[in-house]
C-alpha positions in Angstrom: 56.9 36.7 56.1 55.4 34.6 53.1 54.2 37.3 51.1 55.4 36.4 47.6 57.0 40.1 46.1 56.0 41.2 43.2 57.8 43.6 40.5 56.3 46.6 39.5 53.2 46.6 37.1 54.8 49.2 34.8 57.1 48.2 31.7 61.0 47.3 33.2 63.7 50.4 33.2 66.6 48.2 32.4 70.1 49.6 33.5 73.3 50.6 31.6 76.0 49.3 31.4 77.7 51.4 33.5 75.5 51.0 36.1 75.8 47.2 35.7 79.3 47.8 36.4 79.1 49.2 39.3 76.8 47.2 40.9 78.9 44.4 40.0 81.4 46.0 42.0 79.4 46.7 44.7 78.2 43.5 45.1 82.2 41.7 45.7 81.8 39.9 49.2 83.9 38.5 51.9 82.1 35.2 52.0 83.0 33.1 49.2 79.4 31.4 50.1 78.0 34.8 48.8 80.2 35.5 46.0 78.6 32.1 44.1 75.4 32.8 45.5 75.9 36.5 43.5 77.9 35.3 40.4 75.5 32.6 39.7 72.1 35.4 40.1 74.7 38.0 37.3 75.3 35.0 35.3 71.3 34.2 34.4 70.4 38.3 34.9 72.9 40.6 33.9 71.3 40.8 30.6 67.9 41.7 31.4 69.0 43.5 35.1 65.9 46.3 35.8 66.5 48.8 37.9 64.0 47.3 40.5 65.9 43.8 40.6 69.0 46.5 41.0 67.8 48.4 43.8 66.9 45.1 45.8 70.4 43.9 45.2 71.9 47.0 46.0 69.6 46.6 49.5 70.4 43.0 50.0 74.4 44.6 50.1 73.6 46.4 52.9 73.8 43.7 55.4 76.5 42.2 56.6 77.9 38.8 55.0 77.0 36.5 57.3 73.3 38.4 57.7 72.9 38.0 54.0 74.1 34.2 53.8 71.6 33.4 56.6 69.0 34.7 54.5 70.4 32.9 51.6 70.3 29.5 53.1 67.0 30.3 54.7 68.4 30.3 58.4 66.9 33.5 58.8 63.3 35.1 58.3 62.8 38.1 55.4 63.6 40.8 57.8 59.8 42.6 58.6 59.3 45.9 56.3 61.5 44.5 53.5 60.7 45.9 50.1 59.4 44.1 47.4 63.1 44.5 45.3 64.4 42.8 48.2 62.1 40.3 48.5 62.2 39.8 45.1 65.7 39.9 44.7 66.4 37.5 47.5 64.1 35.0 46.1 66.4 34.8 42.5 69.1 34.7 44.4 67.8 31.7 46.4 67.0 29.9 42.6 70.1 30.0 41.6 72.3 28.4 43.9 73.2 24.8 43.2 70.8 21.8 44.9 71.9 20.7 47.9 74.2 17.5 47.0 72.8 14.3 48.9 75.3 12.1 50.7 74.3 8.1 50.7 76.0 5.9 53.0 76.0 2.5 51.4 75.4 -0.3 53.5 77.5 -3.2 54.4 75.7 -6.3 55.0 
């Protein structure tokens, strides 16, 4: 799938606090691959979190951690029938995470 999601064309409904919280919560992994993928998306978003970025998060926590890592790291295809949140969602998440770190060899003459 390369449809690019788009948000909503009404204004953003951002969410509370509380519900910041809990989605905070909700999003804790197993994978510590995931967890910097996650705290790296809440450190640039938490501020200005909508509830449509928060319903594609709270999506993208429904599969399991390796599922959602393979998605991450573009192993994997968007799912078919994926939301726009999710797709949405996924692609910030994919943004955030640190460049790939290049490995040279040097070369002995």
């Amino acid at each position: 799938m390369n449809a690019v999601a788009q948000a909503p064309s009404h204004p953003p409904q951002w969410i509370g606090e509380r519900a910041l919280s809990k989605l905070r919560w909700r999003c804790r992994r197993g994978l510590l691959e995931n967890d910097l993928f996650i705290a790296r998306f809440f450190q640039r978003h938490a501020d200005t979190m909508t509830e449509f970025q928060a319903q594609g998060l709270t999506e993208l926590m429904d599969l399991s951690d390796n599922d959602l890592l393979d998605l991450l790291l573009h192993r994997t295809p968007v799912p078919d029938g994926a939301s726009a949140s999710f797709i949405a969602v996924l692609e910030l998440l994919r943004t955030v995470s640190p460049p790939t770190p290049s490995v040279s060899i040097p070369v002995q003459d």
